[in-house]
N, C-alpha and C positions, 0 to 999 in steps of 0.2 A: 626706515619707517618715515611716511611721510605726514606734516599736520598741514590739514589739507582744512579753508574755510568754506563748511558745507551749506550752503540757502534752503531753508525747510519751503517748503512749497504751500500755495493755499491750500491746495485739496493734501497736501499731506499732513498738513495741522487738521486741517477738520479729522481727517479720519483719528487722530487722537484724541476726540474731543467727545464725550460720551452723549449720549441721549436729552439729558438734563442741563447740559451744558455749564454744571460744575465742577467737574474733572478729566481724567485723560481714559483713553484704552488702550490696551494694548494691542500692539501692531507686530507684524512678522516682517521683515526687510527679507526677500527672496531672493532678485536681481541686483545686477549690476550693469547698468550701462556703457559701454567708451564710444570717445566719436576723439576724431581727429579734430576735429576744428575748436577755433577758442573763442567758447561760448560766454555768452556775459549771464550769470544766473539772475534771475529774476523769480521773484515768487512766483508770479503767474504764470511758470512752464507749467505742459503737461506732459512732455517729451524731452528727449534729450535730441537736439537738434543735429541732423547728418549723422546719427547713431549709428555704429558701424556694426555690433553687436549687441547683446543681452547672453551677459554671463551668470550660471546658476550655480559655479562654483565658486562661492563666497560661503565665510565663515566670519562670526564677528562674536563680541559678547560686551556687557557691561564693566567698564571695568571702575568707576565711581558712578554717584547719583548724576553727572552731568557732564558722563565721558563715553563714549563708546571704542570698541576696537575693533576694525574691519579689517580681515585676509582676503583678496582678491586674485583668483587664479584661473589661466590660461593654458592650457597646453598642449592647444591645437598648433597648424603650423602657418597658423595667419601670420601677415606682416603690417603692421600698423603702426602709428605715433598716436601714444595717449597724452589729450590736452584737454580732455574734457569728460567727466562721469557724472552719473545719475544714479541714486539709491530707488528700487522701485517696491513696493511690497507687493503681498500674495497675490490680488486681486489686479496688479497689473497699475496702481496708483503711482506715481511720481511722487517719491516723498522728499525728497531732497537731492540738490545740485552742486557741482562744482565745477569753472572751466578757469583756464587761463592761457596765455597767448605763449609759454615756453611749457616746451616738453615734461610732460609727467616720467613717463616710461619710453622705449622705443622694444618693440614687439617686432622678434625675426622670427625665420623659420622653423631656425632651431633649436629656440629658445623656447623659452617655460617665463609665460610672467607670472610675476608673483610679488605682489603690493600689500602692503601692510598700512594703515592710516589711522590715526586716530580724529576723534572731530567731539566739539564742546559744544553744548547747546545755553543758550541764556536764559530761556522760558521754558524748557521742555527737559519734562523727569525723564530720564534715559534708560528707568527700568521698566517703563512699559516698551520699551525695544525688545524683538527677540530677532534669532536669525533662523531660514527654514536647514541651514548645512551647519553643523556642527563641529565635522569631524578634520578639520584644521585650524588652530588658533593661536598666534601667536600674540598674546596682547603683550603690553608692560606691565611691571609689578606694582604692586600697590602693599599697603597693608594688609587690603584683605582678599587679593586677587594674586595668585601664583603666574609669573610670565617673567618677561626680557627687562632686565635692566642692568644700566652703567656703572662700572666701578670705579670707584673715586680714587683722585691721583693723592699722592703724601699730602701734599700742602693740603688741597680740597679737606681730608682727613683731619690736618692738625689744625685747619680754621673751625672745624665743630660747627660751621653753620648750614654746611648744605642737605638737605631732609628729601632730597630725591636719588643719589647714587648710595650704592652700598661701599660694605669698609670687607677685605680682607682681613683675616686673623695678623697677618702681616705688619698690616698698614693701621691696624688697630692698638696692635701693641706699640707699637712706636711712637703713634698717636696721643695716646694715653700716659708714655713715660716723661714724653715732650711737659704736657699737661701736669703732671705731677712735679717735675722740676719748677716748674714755673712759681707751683705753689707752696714749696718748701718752704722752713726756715724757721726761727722763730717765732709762737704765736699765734704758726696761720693753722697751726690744729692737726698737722703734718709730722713737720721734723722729724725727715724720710732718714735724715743721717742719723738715728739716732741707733744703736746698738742696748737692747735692753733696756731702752729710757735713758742711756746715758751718752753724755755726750763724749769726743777723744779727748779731753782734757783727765778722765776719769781713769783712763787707763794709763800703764808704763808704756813708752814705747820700744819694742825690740833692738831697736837701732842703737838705743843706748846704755842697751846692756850685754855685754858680750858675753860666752861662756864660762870664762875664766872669772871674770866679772860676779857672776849668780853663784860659781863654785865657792869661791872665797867668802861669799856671804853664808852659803851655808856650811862652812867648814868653821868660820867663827862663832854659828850659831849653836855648833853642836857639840853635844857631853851629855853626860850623867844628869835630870833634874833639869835641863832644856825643851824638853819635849817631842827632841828630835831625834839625838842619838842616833845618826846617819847612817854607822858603824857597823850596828847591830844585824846579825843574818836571823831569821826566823825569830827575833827577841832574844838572843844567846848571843855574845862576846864571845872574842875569839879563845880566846884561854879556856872556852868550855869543848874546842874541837881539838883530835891528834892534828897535829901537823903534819903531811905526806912527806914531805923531807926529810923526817927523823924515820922514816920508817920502809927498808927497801922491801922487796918481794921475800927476798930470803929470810926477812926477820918477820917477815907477817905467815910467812908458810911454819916456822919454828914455834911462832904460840899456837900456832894452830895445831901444830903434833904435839905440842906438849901437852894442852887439855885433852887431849885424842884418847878416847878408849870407853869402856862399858862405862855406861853409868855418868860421863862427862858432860852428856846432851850432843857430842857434837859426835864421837864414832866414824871419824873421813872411812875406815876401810867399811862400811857397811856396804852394800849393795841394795838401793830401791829397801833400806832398812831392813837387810838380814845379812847375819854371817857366810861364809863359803860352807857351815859344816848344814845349811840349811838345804844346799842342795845336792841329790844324790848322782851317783854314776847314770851318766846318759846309758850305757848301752845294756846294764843292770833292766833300765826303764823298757827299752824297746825291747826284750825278750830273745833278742837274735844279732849276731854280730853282722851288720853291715858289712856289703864290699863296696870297693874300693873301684868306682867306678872307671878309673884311671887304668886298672886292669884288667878291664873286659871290652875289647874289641869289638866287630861285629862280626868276626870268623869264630871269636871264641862265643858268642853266644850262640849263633849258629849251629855250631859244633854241639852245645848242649842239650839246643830242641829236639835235633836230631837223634841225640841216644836217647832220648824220650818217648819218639815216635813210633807207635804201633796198638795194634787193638790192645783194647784195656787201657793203658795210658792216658786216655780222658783228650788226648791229642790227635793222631792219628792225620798227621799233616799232610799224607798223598789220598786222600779221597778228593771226589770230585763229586760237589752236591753231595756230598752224603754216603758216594758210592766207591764199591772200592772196585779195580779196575775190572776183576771177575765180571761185572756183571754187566759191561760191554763190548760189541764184536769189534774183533781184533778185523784193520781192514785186509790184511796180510793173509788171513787165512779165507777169505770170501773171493772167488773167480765170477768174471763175469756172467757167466752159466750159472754159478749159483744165486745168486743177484735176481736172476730173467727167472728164475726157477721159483723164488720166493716172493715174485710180482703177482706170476699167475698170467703174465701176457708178455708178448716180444715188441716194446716200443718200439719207435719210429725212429731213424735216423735223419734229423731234420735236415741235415747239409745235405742230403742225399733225395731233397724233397722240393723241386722248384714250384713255379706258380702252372706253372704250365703241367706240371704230372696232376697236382692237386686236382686243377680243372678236369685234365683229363678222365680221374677216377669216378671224382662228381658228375660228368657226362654221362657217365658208362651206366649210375644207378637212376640217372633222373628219368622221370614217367609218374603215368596216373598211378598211384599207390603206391610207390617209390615211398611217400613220405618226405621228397626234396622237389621233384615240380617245380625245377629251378628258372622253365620258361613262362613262369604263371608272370603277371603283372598285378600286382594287388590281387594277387587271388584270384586274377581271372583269365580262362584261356581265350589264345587268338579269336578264337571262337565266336568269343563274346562283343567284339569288336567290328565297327564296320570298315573293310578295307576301304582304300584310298580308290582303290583300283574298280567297287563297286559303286559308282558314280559316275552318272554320265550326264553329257552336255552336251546342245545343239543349237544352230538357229535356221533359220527358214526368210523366205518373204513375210514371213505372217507373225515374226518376233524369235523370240527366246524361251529352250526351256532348258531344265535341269530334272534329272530322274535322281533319287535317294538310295539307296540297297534299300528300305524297306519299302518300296514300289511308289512312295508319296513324288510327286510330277509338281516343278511347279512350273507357269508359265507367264511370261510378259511380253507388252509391247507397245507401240504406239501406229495411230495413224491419222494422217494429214489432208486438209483441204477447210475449204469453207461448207459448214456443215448447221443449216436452219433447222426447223421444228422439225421429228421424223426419227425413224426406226435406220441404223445401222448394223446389217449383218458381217462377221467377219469368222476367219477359219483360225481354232489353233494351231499351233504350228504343230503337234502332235497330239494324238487321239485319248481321250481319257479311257479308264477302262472303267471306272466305277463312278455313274453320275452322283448317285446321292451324297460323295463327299465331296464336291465339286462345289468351292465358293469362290467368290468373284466379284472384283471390286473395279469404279473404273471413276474419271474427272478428266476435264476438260481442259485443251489447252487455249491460250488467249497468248498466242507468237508474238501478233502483232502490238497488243497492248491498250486496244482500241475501247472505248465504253463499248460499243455496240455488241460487243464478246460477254453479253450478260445471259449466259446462259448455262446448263449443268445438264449431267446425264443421269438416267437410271440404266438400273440390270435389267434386261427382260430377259427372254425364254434363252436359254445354256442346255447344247446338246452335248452330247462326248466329243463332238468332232467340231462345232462351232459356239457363237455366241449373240446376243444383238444386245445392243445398247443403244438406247434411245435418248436423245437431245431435247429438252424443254428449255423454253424462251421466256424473261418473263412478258415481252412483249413482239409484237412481228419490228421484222427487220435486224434482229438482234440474230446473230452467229457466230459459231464457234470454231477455231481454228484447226480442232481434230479431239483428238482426247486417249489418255495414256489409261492400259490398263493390265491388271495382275489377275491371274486363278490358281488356285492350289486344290489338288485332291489326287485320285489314285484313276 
């Protein structure tokens, strides 16, 4: 970012200066000028001296009452040395200058400039500035201008007096605990060491009481009518607990059998609190004596379906679907002949059936009313079709023709020379048979390529056997090189 000292110009102060001549207007900054050379500003320019360009990519804004911020951007692939700019507004007015005799910028090919400036004015409110490009700006921040600015190093931080870099969370907290030590102590309204308002003098210190130490104080403190009574488990003395030691497994299971039985509250042999006579014989319950799945195999169950199996038995384990074998043919008893007998016709033997017999049989029935008409094509017979063979072709001295099968004749040709105003008769090369469909078209040739070939022909009179074609000029001296011609008819 450069701060660059701009010289407002006469004619750029007038144009601020309103009607009345007691205040300012506002103005649009549009251009930007550069020149290579180191100009001396002077109010009285109205140019920017050996100006090398006017650039309209600039972007700027206010950023105090007597600051502005200009973006200046290039990026073409001009090559120049900036030593010298000019601010122009809309109207093409000089409103302000700056030169100097070392390098602003140096502008290569394949570079991009791009200059940032700020500039202060003494006399001049800087918000009647506007800029006509807005859409780049990089100014510096401000209180009330969002943009670029410096972060301040520790020191800078813990001096607390500089009001233009900003502080990181960082460099602030460090800042500020610097700060606070500084103002500790007693008095100063602080006394940051202070623990609850109190100072260490207030408290024991650890160091000088060991554990043995604090035991001893509370083992002498404590008894009956002390307050402490350290002893005590749940508010109960020990004299109110059994002691585990007097007392093994075997003697704690012994009082336990001895209160044991109806009516004692405790009953060990009860089950989920009933006796054994509360419950009855399992197999009493289920109605039928279980086996003993240990002795049945899967031959011996097999074995059993088996003698089960047969109508009426609700089994009937050899049906098939539903069927019992009665009621299909056995294939043992059906011969080939009886098979053919119960078709009703003697199939085919396909392996006995190449491609070649097939065709052959289909040959034997194809024809009209056949129903197979296997030499139709789309449905249609040769018939319908004009042979290759029914076409004929010739030429002559007198062109080309081609005859149709359905008798249509067409014919072409050309013929050559220098040919003025006037009737040309010539022969087709073959005879029409039917004048009335006999058309006929014909144009001029121009070989040579010459203007004087400004000329066209009509049709005149067409016999069966000839034709004439006549050649119109549009003025004398003008001729035609020959002329190509087509007829079609029967």
């Amino acid at each position: 970012m450069a701060d660059l000292n701009l010289v407002i110009t006469d004619a750029g102060r007038a144009a601020l200066v309103n009607a009345a001549h007691n205040g300012t207007l506002p103005v649009i900054i549009s251009h930007c000028g550069v020149s290579a050379s180191a100009v001396v500003p002077v109010p009285t320019a109205a140019t920017l001296p050996e100006e090398i360009k006017r650039l309209a990519t600039l972007s700027g804004g206010v950023v105090a009452e007597n600051t502005i911020h200009v973006t200046i951007r290039d990026e073409s692939s001009d090559i120049y040395t900036l030593r010298s700019l000019a601010l122009y507004l809309g109207d093409g007015t000089l409103f302000a200058i700056h030169g100097q005799p070392a390098p602003i910028m140096e502008k290569s090919a394949g570079a991009m400039l791009l200059m940032a400036l700020d500039a202060q004015f003494v006399d001049v409110d800087a918000t009647h500035l506007s800029f006509g490009d807005s859409n780049f700006l990089n100014p510096p921040a401000t209180e009330t201008v969002q943009g670029v600015i410096e972060i301040a190093t520790q020191p800078e931080a813990n001096s607390g007096v500089d009001d233009q870099r900003a502080l990181t969370p960082k460099k602030a907290r460090l800042a500020l605990m610097t700060w606070l030590l500084a103002q500790d102590g007693a008095g100063s309204g602080l006394d940051a060491d202070l623990l609850d308002g109190q100072h260490a003098s207030a408290f024991l210190q650890a160091s000088l009481y060991t554990g043995a130490q604090i035991l001893s104080r509370l083992v002498t403190a404590d008894g009956a009518g002390s307050g402490l009574d350290a002893d005590l488990l749940d508010g109960q003395h020990a004299s109110d607990f059994l002691q585990a030691s007097l007392f093994t497994g075997a003697q704690m299971l012994s009082r336990l059998l001895s209160v044991d039985g109806a009516g004692s509250g405790l009953d060990a042999d009860l089950l989920d609190g009933q006796d054994g006579s509360y419950y009855t014989n399992i197999i009493a319950r289920l109605g039928f004596t279980p086996l003993n799945a240990a002795n049945y195999t899967a031959a011996d169950v097999f074995a059993k379906v088996l003698g089960l199996d047969g109508a009426g038995s609700g089994l009937d384990a050899d049906l098939l679907d539903g069927y019992q074998a009665s009621a299909f043919l056995q294939a043992s008893l059906f011969t080939g002949a009886q098979i053919i007998s119960k078709l009703g016709f003697t199939p085919l033997n396909a392996a006995n059936y190449t491609a070649a017999d097939v065709l052959a049989k289909a040959l034997t029935v194809d024809g009209s009313g056949s129903g197979l008409d296997a030499d139709l094509l789309d449905g249609r017979h040769a018939s319908d079709f004009a042979l290759l063979a029914g076409w004929e072709y010739g030429n002559n001295a007198n062109g080309h023709w081609r005859k149709s099968p359905d008798g249509v004749i067409e014919q072409w040709g050309t013929f050559t020379g220098n040919f003025s105003e006037g009737a040309q008769i010539r022969n087709f090369p073959i005879a029409f048979t039917d004048l009335n469909s006999v058309m006929m078209q014909s144009n001029t040739m121009n070989t040579g390529g010459t203007v004087n070939n400004d000329i066209w022909t009509q049709s005149g009179l067409i016999s069966l056997t000839q034709f004439r074609i006549v050649f119109q000029a549009t003025s004398s001296g003008n001729y035609g090189s020959g002329a190509r011609w087509y007829a079609i008819g029967k």
